[in-house]
N, C-alpha and C positions, 0 to 999 in steps of 0.2 A: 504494500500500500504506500501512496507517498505521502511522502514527511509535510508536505506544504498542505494547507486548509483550503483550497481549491484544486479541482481537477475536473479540469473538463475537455470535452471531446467531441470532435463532430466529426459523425457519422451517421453520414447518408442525412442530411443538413438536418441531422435534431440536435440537441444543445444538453450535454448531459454534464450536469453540474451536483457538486458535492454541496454545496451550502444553500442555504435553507433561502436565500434572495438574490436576486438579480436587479441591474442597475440598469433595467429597459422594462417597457412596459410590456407586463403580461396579465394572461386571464387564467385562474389556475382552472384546470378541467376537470382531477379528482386522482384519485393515487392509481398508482398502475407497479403491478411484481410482475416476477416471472421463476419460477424456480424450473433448473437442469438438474436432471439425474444419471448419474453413473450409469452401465448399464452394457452388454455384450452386443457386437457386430459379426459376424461369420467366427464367433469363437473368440472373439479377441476384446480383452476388457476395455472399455472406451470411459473415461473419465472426463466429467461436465467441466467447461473453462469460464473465467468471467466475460468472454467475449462470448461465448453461446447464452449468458443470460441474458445478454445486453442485445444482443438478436431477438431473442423472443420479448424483450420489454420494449425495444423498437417496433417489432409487430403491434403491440397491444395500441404505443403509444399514437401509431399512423390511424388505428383501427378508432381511434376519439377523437381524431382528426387534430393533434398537438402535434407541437414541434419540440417537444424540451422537456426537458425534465428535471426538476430539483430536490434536492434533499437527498441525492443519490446515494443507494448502500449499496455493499457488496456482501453480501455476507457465504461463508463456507462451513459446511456438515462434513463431518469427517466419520466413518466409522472405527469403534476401538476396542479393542480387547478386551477380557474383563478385569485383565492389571491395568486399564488405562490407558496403553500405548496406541498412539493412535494408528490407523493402520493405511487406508486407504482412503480417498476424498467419495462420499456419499452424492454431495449437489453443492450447487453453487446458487443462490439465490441474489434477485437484485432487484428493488423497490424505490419510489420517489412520488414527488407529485408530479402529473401530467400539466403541462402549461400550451399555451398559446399563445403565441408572441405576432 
């Protein structure tokens, strides 16, 4: 994660921002997630990225007709043994408010 208190990113022209405002006017539309799950391809383990959640939170986000997004998380599910170690990444989750600029 980075060390600085904004990050943002644009892709596919939406505006994905860590902090909770923006210094242009928007209309907020309503919160929008998306959770990715781990999960097998022809046998072969395939583990969820923050970039595949950011793909399905851009779907939802096109699907309310916004362009942006604030508040942005990332958040990660790991699965883990029962000493605690952790073992493998479960999903990768990513939630924000939908906006309209």
């Amino acid at each position: 994660h980075p060390t600085h208190s904004t990050l943002r990113r644009q892709r596919h022209s939406v505006i994905l921002e860590r902090s909770n405002s923006l210094m242009l006017y928007y209309v907020p539309v309503g919160n929008v997630s998306s959770m990715v799950l781990s999960g097998f391809v022809k046998s072969k383990r395939v583990e969820p990225t923050a970039d595949d959640a950011l793909e399905v939170l851009y779907n939802e986000d096109k699907k309310n007709r916004a362009n942006g997004v604030l508040n942005l998380q990332i958040t990660y599910e790991w699965n883990r043994e029962k000493n605690g170690a952790i073992t493998t990444l479960k999903s990768v989750s990513a939630s924000g408010m939908a906006i309209r600029m």
